[in-house]
DRENDRENDO-239985 format. One line per field, with one value per residue (C-alpha): chain; x, y, z; residue number from 1; residue in three letters. Coordinates in pm, 1 decimal, padded with zeros to 6 digits, always signed. Last residue first. Layout:
ch <- (A	...)
c1 <- (X	...)
c2 <- (Y	...)
c3 <- (Z	...)
i <- (NUM	...)
aa <- (ALA	...)
END
This chain:
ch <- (A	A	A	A	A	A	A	A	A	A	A	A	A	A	A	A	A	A	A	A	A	A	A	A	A	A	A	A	A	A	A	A	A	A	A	A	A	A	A	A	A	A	A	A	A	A	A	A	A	A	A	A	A	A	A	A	A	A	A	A	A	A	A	A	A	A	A	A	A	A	A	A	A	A	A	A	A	A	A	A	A	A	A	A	A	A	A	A	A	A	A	A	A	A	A	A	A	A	A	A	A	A	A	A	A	A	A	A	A	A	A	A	A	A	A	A	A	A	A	A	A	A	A	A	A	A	A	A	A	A	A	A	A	A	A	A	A	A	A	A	A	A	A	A	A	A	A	A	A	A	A	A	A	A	A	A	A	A	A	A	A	A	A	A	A	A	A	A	A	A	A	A	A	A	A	A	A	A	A	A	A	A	A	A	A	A	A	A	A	A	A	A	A	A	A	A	A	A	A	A	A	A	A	A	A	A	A	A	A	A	A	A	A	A	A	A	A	A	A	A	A	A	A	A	A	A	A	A	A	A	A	A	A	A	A	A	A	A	A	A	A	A	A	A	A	A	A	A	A	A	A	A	A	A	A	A	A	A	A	A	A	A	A	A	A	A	A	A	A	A	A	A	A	A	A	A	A	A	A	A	A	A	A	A	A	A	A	A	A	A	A	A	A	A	A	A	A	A	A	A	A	A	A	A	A	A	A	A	A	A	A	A	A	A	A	A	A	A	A	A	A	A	A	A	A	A	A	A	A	A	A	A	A	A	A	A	A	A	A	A	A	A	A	A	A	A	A	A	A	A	A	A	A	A	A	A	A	A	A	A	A	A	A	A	A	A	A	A	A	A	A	A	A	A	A	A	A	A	A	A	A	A	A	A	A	A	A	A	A	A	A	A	A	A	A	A	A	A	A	A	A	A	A	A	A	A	A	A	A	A	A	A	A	A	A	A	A	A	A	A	A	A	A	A	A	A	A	A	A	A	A	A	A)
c1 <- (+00853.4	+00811.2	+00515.1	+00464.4	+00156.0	-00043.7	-00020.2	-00142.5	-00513.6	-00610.4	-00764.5	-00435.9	-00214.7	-00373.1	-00399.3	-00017.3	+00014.4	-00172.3	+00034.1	+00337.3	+00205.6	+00034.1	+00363.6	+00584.3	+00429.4	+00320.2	+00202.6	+00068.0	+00092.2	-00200.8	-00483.3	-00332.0	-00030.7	-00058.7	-00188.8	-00509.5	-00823.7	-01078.1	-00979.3	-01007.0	-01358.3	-01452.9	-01314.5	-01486.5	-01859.9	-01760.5	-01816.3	-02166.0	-02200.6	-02053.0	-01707.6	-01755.2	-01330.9	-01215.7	-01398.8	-01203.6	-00902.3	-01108.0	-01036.5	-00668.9	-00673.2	-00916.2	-00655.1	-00361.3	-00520.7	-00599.1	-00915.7	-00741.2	-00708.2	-00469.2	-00140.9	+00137.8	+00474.3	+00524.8	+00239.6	+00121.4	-00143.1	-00409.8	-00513.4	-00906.8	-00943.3	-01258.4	-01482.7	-01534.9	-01499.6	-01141.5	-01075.6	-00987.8	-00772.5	-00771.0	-01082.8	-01420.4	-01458.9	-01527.1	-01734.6	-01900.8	-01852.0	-02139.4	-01932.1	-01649.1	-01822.5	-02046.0	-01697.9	-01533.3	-01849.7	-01859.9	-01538.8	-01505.3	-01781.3	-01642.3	-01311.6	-01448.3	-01667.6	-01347.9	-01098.5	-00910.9	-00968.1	-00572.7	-00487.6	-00770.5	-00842.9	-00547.6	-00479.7	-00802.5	-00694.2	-00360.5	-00521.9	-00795.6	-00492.5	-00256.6	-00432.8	-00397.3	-00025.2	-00116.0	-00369.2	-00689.1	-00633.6	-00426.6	-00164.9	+00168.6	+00496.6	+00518.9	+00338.1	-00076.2	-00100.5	-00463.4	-00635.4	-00577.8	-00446.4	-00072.4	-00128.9	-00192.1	-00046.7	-00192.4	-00538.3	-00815.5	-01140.6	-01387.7	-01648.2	-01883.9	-01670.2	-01359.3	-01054.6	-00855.7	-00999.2	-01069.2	-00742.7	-00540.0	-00767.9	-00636.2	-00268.4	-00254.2	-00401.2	-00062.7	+00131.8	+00056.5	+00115.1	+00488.9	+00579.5	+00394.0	+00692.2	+00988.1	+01256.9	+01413.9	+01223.3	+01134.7	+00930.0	+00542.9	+00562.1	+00741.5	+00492.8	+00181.9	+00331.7	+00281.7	-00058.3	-00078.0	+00036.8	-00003.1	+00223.8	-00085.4	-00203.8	+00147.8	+00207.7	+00362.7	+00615.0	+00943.6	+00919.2	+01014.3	+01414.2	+01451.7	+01280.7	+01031.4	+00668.0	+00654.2	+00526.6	+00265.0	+00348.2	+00249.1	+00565.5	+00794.1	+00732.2	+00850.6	+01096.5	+01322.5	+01464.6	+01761.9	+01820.8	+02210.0	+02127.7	+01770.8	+01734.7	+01799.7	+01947.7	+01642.7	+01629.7	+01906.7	+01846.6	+01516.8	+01783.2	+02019.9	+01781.3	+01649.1	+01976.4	+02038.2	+01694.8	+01764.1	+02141.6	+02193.1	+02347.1	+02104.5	+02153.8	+01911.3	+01616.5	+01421.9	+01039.9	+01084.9	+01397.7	+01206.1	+00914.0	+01190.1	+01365.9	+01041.5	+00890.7	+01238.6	+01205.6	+00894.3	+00880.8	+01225.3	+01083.8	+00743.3	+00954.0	+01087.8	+01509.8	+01712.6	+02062.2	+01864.3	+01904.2	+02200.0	+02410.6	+02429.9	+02443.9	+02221.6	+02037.9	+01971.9	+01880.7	+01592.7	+01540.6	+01871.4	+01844.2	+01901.9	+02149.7	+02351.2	+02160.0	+02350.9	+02672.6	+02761.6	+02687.7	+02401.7	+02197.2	+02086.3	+02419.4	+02541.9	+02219.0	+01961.6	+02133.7	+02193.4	+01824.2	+01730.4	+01953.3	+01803.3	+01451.1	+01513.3	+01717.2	+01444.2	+01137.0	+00863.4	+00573.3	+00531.0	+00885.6	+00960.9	+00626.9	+00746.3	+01097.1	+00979.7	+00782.8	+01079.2	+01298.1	+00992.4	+00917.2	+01313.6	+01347.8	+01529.0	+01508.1	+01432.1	+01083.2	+00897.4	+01060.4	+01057.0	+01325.1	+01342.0	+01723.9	+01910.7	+02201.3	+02398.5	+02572.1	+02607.7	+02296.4	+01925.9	+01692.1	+01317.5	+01028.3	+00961.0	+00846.3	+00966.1	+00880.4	+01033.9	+00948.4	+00643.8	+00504.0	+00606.3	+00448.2	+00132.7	+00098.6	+00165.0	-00100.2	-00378.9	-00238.7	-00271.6	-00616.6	-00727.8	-00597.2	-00800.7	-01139.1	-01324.9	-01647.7	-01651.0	-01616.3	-01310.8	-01150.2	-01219.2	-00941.5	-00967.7	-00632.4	-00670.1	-00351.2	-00704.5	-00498.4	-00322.6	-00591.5	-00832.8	-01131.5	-01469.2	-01499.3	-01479.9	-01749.4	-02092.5	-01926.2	-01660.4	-01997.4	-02158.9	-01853.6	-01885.2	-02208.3	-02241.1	-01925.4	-02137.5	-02417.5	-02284.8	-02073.2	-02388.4	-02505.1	-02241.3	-02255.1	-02616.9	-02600.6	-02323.6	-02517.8	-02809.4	-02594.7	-02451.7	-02795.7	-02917.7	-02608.0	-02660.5	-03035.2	-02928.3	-02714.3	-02955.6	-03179.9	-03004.9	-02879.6	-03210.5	-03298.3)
c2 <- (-00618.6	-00323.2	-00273.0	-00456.6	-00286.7	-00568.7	-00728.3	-01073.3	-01071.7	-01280.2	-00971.3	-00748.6	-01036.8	-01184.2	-00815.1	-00747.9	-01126.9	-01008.9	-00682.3	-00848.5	-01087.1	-00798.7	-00580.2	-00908.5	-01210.8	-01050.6	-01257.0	-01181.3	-01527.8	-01439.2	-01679.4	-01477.3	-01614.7	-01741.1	-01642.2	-01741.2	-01554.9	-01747.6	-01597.8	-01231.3	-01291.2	-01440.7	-01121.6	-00883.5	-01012.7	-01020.3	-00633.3	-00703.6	-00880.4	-00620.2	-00545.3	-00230.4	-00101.6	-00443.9	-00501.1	-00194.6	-00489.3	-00663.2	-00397.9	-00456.3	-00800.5	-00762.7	-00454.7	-00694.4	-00939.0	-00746.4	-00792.3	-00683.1	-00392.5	-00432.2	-00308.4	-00590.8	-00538.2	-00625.1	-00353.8	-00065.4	+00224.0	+00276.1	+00598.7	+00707.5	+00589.1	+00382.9	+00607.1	+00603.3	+00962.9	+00874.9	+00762.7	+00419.8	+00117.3	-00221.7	-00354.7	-00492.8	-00860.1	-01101.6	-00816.5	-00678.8	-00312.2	-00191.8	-00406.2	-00180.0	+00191.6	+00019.8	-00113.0	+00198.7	+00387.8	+00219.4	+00192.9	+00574.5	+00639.5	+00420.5	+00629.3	+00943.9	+00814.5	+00633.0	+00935.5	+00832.2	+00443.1	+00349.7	+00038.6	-00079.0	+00254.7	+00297.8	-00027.9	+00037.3	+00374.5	+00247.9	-00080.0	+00147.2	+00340.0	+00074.9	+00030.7	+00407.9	+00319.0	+00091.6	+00329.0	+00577.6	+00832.1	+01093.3	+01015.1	+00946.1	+01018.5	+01375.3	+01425.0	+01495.6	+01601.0	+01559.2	+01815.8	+01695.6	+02024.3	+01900.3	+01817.4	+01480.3	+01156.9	+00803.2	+00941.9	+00854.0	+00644.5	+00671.8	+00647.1	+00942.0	+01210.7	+01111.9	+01045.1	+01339.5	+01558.7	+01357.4	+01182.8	+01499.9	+01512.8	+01200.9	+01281.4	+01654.4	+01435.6	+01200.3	+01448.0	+01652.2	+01357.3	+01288.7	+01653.7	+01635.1	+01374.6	+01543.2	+01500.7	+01171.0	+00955.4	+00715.5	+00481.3	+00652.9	+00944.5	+00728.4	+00451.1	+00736.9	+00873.9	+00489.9	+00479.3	+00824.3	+00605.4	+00869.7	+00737.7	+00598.5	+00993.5	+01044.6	+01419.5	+01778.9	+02035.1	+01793.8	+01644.1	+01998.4	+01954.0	+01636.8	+01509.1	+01200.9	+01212.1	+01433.4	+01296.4	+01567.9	+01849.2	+02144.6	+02328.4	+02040.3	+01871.3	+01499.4	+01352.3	+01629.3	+01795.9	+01758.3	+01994.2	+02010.3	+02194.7	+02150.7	+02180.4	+01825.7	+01807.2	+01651.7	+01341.3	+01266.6	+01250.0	+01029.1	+00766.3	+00757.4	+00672.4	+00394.4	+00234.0	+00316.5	+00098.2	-00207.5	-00214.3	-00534.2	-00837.3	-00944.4	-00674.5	-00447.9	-00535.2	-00840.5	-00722.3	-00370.1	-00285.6	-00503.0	-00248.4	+00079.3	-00104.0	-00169.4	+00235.0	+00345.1	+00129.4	+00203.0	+00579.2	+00562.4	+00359.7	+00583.6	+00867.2	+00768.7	+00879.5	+00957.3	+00767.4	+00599.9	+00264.4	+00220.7	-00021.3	-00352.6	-00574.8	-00847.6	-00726.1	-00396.2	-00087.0	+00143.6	+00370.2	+00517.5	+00549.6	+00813.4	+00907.6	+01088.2	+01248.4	+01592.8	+01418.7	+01084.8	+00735.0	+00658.6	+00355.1	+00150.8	-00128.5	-00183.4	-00033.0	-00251.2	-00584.0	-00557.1	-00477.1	-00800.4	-01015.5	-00908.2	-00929.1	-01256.3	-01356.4	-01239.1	-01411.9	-01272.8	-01262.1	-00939.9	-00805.8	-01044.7	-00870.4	-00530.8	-00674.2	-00761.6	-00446.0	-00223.9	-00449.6	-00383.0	-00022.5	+00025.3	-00143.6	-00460.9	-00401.1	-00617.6	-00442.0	-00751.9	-00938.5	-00673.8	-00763.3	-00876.5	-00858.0	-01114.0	-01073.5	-01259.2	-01596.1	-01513.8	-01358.9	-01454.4	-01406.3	-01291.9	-01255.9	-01621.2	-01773.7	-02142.6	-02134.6	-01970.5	-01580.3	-01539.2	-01854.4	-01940.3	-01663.2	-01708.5	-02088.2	-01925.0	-01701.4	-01958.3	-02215.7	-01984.2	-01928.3	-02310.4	-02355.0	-02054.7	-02208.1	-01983.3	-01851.4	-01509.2	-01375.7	-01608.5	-01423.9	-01117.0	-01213.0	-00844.8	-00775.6	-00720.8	-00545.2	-00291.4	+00049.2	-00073.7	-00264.7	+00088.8	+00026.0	-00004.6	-00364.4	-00385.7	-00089.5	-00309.0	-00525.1	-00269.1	-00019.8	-00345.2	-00409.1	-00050.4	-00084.1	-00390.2	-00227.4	+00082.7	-00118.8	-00341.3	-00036.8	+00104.6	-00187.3	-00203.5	+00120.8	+00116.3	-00190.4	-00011.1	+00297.2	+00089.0	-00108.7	+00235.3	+00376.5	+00087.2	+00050.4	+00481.1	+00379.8	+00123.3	+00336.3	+00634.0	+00414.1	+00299.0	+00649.9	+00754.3	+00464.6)
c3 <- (+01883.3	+01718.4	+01531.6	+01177.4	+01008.8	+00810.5	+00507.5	+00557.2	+00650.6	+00346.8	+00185.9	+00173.7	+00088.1	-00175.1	-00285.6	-00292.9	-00470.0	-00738.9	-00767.8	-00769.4	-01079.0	-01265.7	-01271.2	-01273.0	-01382.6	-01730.9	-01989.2	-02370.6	-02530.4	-02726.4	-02545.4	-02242.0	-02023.4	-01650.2	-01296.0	-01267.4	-01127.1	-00937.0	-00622.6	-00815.5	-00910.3	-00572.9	-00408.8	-00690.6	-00627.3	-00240.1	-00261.4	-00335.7	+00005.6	+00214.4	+00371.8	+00157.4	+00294.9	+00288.8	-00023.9	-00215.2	-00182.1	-00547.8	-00764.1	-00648.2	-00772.0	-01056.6	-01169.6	-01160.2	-01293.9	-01635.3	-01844.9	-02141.7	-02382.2	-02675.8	-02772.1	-02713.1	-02738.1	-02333.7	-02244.3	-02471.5	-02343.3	-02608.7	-02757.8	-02835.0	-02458.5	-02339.9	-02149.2	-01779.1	-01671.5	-01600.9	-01956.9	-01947.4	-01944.7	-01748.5	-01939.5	-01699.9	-01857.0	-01525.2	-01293.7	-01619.9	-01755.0	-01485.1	-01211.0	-01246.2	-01200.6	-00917.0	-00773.0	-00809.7	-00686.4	-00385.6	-00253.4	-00298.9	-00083.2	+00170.9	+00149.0	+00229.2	+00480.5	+00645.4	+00615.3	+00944.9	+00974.5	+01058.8	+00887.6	+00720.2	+00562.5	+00458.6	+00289.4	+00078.6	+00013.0	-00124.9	-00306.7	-00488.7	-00604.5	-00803.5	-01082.4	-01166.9	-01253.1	-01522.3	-01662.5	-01603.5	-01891.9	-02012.8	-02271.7	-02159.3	-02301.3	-02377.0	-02014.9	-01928.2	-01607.0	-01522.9	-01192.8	-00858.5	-00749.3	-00713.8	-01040.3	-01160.4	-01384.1	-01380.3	-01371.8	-01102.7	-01143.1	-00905.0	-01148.5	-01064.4	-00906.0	-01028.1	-00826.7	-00823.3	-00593.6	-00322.5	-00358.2	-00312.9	+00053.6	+00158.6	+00024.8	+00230.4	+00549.3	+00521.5	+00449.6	+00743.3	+00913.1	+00770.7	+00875.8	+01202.6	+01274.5	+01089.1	+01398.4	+01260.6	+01467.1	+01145.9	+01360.7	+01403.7	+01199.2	+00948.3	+00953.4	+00882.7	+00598.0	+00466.9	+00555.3	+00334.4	+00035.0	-00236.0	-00527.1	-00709.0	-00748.7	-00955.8	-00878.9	-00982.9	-00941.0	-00860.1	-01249.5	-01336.6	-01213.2	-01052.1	-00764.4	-00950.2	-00964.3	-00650.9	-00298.1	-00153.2	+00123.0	-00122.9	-00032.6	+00085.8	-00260.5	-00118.1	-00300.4	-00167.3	-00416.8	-00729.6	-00996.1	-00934.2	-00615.2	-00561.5	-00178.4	-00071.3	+00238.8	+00367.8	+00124.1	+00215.6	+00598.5	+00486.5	+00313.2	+00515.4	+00838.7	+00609.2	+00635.1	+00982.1	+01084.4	+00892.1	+01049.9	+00839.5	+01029.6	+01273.2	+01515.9	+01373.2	+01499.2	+01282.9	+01270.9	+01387.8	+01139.2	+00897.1	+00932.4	+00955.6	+00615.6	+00428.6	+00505.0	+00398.2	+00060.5	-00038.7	-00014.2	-00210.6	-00533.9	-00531.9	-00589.5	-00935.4	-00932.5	-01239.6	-01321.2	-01574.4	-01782.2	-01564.3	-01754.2	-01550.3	-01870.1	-01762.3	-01458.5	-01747.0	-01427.3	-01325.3	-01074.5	-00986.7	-00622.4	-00368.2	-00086.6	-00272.6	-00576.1	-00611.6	-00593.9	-00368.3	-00294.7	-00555.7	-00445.9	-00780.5	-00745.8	-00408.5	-00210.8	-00424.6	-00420.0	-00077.9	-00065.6	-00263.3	-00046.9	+00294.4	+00207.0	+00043.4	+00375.1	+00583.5	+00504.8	+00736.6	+00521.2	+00560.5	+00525.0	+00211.7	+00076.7	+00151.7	-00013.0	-00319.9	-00386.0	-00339.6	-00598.4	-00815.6	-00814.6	-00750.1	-01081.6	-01234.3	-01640.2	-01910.8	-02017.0	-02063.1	-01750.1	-01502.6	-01297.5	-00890.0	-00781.5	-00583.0	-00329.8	-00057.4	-00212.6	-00572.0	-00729.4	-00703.5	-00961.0	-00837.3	-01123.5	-01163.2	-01424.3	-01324.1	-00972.1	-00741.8	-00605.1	-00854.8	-00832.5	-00523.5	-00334.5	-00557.0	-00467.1	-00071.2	-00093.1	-00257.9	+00014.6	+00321.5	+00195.4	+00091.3	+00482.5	+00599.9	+00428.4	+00189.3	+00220.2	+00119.3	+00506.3	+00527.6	+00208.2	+00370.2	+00651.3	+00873.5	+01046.1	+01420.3	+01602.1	+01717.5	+01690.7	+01402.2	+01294.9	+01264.3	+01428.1	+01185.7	+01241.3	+01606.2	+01640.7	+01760.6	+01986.4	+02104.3	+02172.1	+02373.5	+02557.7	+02658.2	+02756.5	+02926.3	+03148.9	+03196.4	+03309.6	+03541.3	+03748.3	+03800.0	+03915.6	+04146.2	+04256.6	+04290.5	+04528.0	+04712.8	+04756.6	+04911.1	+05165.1	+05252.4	+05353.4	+05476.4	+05748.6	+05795.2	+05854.6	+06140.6	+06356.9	+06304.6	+06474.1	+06739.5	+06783.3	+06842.7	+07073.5)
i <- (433	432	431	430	429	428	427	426	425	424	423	422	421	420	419	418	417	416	415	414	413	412	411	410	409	408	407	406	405	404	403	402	401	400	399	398	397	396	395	394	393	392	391	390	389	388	387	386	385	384	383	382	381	380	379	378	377	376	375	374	373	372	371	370	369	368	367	366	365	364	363	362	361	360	359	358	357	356	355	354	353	352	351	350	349	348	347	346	345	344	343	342	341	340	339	338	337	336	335	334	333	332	331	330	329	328	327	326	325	324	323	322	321	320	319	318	317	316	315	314	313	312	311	310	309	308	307	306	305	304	303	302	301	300	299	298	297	296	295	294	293	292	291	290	289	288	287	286	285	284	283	282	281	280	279	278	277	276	275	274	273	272	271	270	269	268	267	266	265	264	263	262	261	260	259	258	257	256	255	254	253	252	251	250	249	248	247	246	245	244	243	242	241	240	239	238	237	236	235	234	233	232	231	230	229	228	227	226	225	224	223	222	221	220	219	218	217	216	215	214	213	212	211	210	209	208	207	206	205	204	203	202	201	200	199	198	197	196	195	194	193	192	191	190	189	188	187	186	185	184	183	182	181	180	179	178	177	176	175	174	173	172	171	170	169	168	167	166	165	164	163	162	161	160	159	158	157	156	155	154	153	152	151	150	149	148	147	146	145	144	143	142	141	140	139	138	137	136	135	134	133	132	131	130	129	128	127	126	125	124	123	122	121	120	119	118	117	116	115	114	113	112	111	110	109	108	107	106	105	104	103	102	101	100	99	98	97	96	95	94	93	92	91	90	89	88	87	86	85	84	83	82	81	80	79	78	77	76	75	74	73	72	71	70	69	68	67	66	65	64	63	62	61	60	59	58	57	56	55	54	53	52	51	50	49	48	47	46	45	44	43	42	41	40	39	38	37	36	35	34	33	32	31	30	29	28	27	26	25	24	23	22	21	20	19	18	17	16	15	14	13	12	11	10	9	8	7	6	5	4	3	2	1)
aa <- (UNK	UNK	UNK	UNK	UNK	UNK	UNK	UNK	UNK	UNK	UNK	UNK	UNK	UNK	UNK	UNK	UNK	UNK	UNK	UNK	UNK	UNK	UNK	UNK	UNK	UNK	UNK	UNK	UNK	UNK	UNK	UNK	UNK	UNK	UNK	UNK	UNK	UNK	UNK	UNK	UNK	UNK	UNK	UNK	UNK	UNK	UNK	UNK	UNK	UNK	UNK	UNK	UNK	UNK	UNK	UNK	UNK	UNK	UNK	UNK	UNK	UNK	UNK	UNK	UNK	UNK	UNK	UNK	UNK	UNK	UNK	UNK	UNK	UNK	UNK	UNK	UNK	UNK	UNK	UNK	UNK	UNK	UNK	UNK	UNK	UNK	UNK	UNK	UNK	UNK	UNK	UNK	UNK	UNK	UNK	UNK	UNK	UNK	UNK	UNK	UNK	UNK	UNK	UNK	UNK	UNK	UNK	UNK	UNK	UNK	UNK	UNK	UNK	UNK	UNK	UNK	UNK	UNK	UNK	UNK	UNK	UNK	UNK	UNK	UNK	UNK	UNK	UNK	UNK	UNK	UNK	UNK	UNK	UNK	UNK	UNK	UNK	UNK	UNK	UNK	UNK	UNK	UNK	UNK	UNK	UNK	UNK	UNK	UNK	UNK	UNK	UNK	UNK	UNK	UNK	UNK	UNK	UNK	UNK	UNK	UNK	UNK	UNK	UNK	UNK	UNK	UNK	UNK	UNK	UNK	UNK	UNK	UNK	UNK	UNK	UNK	UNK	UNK	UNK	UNK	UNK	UNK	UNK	UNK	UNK	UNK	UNK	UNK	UNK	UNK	UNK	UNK	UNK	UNK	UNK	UNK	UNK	UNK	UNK	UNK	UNK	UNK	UNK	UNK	UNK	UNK	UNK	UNK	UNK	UNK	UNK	UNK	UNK	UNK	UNK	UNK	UNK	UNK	UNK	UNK	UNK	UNK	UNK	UNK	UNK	UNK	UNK	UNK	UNK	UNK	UNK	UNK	UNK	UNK	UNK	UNK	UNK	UNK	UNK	UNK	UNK	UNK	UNK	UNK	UNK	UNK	UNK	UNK	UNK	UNK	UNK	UNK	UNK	UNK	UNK	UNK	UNK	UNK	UNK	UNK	UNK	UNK	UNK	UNK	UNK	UNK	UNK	UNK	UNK	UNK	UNK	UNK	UNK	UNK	UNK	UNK	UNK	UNK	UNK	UNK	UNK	UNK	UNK	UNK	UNK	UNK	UNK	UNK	UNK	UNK	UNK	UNK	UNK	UNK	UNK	UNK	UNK	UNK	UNK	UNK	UNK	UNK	UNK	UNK	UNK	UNK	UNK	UNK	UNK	UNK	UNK	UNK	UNK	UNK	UNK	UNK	UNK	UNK	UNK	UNK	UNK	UNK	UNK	UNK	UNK	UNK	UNK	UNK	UNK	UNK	UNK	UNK	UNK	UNK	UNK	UNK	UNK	UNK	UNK	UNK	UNK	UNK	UNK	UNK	UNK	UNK	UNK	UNK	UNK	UNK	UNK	UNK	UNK	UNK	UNK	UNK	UNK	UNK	UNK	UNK	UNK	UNK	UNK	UNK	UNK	UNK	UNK	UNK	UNK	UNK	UNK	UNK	UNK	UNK	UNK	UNK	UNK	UNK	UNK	UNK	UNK	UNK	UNK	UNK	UNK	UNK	UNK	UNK	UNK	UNK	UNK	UNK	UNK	UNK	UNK	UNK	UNK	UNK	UNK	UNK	UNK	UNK	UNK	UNK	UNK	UNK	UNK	UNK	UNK	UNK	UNK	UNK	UNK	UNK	UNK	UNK	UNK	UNK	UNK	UNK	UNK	UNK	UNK	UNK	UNK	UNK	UNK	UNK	UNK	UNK	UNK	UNK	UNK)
END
């Protein structure tokens, strides 16, 4: 009878542990669907592969979406201002129209968005374009590319180098690399390789660095001579750092992340306090640079920030109260000089400037669309309803000249399309496939 018994309690015994279990096991997967519920929007879309469509969360339909990008695409790329020129059979150049010059700001530009919205053969004729004609192939600057060139005339305008023009380029060529391999007629992957191992025998002979200051770890305005000792805060992509740790495998991994937390933290100190608003020139420290040629102030180059942080955030989330913070006081900042009037120039504490920036002859302060476009990515990092303000401002935005005849389809055009891109869900990180 006693074994009976012990017989049956060891059966109830083990029936009970298994109905814990399996409860148990109930409740922590409730749980964690729960906490993926609740944190979906605050992952990082590389880590996630989801890409956050703000336009959908303001109300508009994907198709009007895919339409708005694609009427910008064309615009700029095709129709009859466009910004893009193809030559011969292989190549093409993007120019800026009002300063009649092709630069690696611009030729750069055209191919992230050729990259993201997978069109190959203008990728693959603007950088052929590029390499023949901007890339030097030997002396001090081997390797690197004169930054800005006459289409018409070819004469070099400068044999110098702007940072921003390089960091673009390598992180296009390893994304293409991953998008198209390199078996498809351009070694995508090689080419950027010859870049960054350039870049690394720099050690200033002939006045020429690294475009990155090695010592204080942040991009310089250009790598010649003094230029290599301080900043331009709208040439701190940190995302991008974050694409060559991932796909450059050239040995200078914790490098390109150190870099990436040495930008973040730059930006904390050189975006303003109150406004948000950051200069076009810095030190290393944060602090203004002002240059012969550029009066201090938030300008055409500062437009370009909010759209770096905002693309970091969305893509890998590591500075997010930072960067939340700074959301909201650029929009607040923005909204308080009107949402459809705000000017494109100031002093970083918010002032208008004494001295006014000019732009294609022109002098004058304007409700720029390349600022409302960029304004408008801080939503992804707000995602709330007053963010939305700048969104529906941007969406109703048009591409085309001023009461004046002032137009710019270029610097205001590419960034337009940039921001399309960012808030439709279109520029995203391209892993290999």
């Amino acid at each position: 009878m006693k074994k009976k018994y012990l017989k049956y309690t060891s059966f109830y015994r083990g029936y009970l542990m298994l109905l814990l279990f399996t409860a148990g096991s109930l409740l922590i997967t409730s749980v964690t669907v729960a906490q993926k519920k609740n944190t979906g929007k605050n992952t990082a879309a590389f880590q996630s592969g989801k890409y956050e469509n703000i336009f959908i969360d303001a109300g508009y339909s994907k198709a009007a979406i895919d339409q708005k990008v694609e009427k910008a695409y064309h615009d700029i790329f095709e129709g009859p201002n466009k910004v893009y020129f193809e030559v011969g059979d292989s190549m093409a150049y993007v120019s800026d129209i009002k300063n009649h010059d092709a630069r690696t700001e611009g030729l750069s530009y055209g191919m992230m968005i050729a990259v993201q919205l997978n069109k190959k053969e203008v990728f693959d004729r603007i950088w052929r374009w590029s390499e023949k004609y901007l890339q030097h192939p030997d002396g001090p600057s081997k390797g690197y590319f004169a930054w800005s060139i006459n289409p018409e005339s070819m004469k070099k305008n400068s044999e110098g180098t702007a940072s921003d023009g390089e960091l673009y380029f390598i992180t296009d060529l390893l994304f293409a690399s991953n998008r198209w391999g390199n078996a498809t007629g351009i070694n995508y992957y090689a080419k950027a390789r010859k870049i960054l191992d350039a870049m690394w025998k720099k050690d200033g002979t002939g006045g020429i660095h690294n475009i990155i200051n090695t010592a204080h770890k942040q991009i310089s305005f250009t790598p010649e001579r003094d230029n290599y000792n301080w900043t331009d805060p709208s040439y701190h992509l940190p995302a991008f750092y974050e694409i060559w740790a991932l796909y450059a495998k050239d040995g200078h991994e914790q490098f390109y992340k150190d870099c990436a937390d040495t930008s973040r933290a730059f930006l904390h100190r050189t975006c303003d306090a109150v406004t948000g608003l950051s200069p076009d020139y810095a030190e290393f420290s944060g602090a203004i640079h002002v240059a012969p040629w550029m009066p201090a102030g938030f300008r055409y180059d500062s437009w370009r920030v909010p759209m770096n942080i905002a693309m970091d955030y969305t893509w890998f989330a590591k500075d997010k109260a930072w960067q939340q913070d700074y959301a909201k006081k650029i929009q607040q900042f923005l909204r308080s000089k009107g949402i459809s009037k705000f000017e494109d120039q100031f002093n970083t504490d918010g002032t208008t400037p004494t001295e006014i920036l000019q732009a294609g002859g022109f002098k004058k302060l304007r409700h720029s669309i390349g600022l409302v476009g960029t304004a408008a990515t801080t939503a992804m990092i707000t995602k709330d309803k007053a963010g939305l303000d700048f969104v529906h401002e941007l969406w109703n935005s048009k591409l085309e000249p001023y009461e004046d005849g002032y137009f710019d389809p270029y610097y205001d055009g590419l960034l337009y399309l940039f921001s399309l891109m960012h808030l439709g869900g279109k520029y995203q990180v391209i892993t290999p496939k």
